[in-house]
N, C-alpha and C positions, 0 to 999 in steps of 0.2 A: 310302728309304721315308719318306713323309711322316709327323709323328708323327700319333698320335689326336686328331679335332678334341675340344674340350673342347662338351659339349653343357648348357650352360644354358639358362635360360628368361630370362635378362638378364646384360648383362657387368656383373661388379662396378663400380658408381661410387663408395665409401666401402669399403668389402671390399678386401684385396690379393687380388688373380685370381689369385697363388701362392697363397694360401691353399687353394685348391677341387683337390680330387683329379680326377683324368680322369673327365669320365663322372656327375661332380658337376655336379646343379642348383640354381641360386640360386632360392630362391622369392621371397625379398622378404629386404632391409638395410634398416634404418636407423639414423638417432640418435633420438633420447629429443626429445620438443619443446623447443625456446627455452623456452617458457614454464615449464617445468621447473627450469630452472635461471639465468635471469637477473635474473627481475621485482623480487628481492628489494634486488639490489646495484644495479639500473637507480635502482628507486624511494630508496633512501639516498643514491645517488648525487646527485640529482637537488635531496634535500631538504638536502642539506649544498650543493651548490651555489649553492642559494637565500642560506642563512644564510653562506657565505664572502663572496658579494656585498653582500650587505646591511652585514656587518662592512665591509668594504673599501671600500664607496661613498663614505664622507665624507674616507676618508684620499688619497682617489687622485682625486676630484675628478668621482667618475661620481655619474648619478642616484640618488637614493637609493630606495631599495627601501622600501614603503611602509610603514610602520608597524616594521618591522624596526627601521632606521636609528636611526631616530629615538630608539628604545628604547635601542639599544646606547651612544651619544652621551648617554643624559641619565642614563645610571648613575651610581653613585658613583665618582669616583674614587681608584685602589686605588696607593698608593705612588707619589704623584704621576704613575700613567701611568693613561692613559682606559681604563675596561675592553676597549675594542674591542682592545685590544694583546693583550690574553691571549685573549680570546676568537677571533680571527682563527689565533693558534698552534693554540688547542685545536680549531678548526673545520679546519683546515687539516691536523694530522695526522689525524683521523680521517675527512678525505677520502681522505689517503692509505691508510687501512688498509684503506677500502669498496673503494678503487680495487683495491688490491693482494687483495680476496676475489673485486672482478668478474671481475679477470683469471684469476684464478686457475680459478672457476665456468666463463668462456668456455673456457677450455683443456677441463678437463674434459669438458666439451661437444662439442667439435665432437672430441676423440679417440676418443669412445666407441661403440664402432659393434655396434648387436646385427643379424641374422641368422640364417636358416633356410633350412638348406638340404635337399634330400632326405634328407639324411643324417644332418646335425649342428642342432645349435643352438651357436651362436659367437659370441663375446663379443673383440670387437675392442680394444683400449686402449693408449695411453698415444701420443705425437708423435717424441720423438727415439728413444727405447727401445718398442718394442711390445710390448705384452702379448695373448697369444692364449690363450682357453680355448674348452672345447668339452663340451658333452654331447651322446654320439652319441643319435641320437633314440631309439631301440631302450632306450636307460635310463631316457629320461623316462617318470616316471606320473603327472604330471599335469599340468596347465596351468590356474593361477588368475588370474581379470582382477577388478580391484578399481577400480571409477569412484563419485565423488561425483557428486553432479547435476552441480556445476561443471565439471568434466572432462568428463563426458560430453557438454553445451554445446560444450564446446572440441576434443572429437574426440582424446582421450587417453587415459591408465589405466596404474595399476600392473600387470605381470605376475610371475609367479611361476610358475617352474618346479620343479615337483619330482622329483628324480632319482635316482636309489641313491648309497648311502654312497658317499662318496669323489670325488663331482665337484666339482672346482674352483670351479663358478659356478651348481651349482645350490642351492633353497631359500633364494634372497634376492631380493629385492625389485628388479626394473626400472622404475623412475620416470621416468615420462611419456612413455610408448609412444605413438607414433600409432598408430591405426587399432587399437587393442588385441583386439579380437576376431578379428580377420583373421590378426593372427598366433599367435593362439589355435588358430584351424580350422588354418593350415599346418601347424604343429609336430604334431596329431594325426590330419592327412590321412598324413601323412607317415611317422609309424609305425607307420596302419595299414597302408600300401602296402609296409612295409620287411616288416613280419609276412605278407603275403601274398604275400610274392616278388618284389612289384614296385620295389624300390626307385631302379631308374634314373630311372622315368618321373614325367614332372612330374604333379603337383596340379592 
């Protein structure tokens, strides 16, 4: 006998489709926006790349970066070595430390996967180890969306679910939801459809 076809309203693309019980509908996965979690280590990135360049222009024979350069070469120099010697060190480890927060942020990022389903709210994480938590919908009471103008510009927002004592991943802060009202309406179509019997059928 064939098993039970699994009936969703979309096959998980970021969601393990182990996760979904039989007879479980996906309403909507996703992650949190890039813009949530990158811009900060993109933009340091970016500005220490400038000032690595600028230091290392005159020693290695490349253009000099305008006004940079110049500045760095006509410093004092500190123990018979040109400032750029120390400077280039102290520019250069704390590219690596930006480097090593980018990475860090992008990992976060793309592990972290929220979802709602007829049933649950699910909170996906982590790359070699996973982490899964869940509030079934029937405990949520409430669903708050928190946008600045700027966010809301950009099509994001914080959400916050509140739940009964003891769930793992309710009453804390989800940053940079897309489309935050939408999955606002899901998670409360969705328990009122559980309270009224219907919890197979989709939203």
């Amino acid at each position: 006998m064939a098993a039970p076809r699994r009936e969703y309203r979309d096959m998980p693309k970021l969601l393990k489709a182990t996760y979904l019980a039989d007879q479980e509908a996906l309403l909507r996965e996703t992650r949190a926006t890039v813009l949530a979690y990158l811009p900060g280590p993109v933009f340091w990135l970016i500005v220490l790349g400038i000032l690595d360049y600028s230091v290392a222009a005159d020693r290695v024979g490349l253009p000099w970066f305008p006004a940079l350069t110049k500045l760095w070469t006509e410093s004092p120099v500190i123990d018979r070595t040109g400032p750029e010697t120390y400077l280039l060190v102290a520019f250069l480890f704390l590219t690596l430390v930006v480097f090593i927060w980018f990475i860090v942020r992008y990992l976060r990022w793309i592990s972290t996967v929220y979802a709602v389903t007829n049933q649950r709210v699910i909170v996906q994480s982590g790359i070699v180890g996973r982490g899964f938590d869940e509030i079934p919908v029937l405990q949520v009471r409430g669903v708050d969306v928190h946008q600045t103008a700027w966010h809301r510009l950009l099509g994001y927002g914080t959400i916050r679910v509140s739940s009964e004592a003891g769930s793992p991943v309710g009453n804390e802060d989800w940053v940079g939801i897309p489309r935050p009202f939408e999955f606002q309406r899901l998670i409360e179509n969705a328990n009122q459809n559980l309270l009224r019997g219907r919890g197979t059928a989709p939203v």
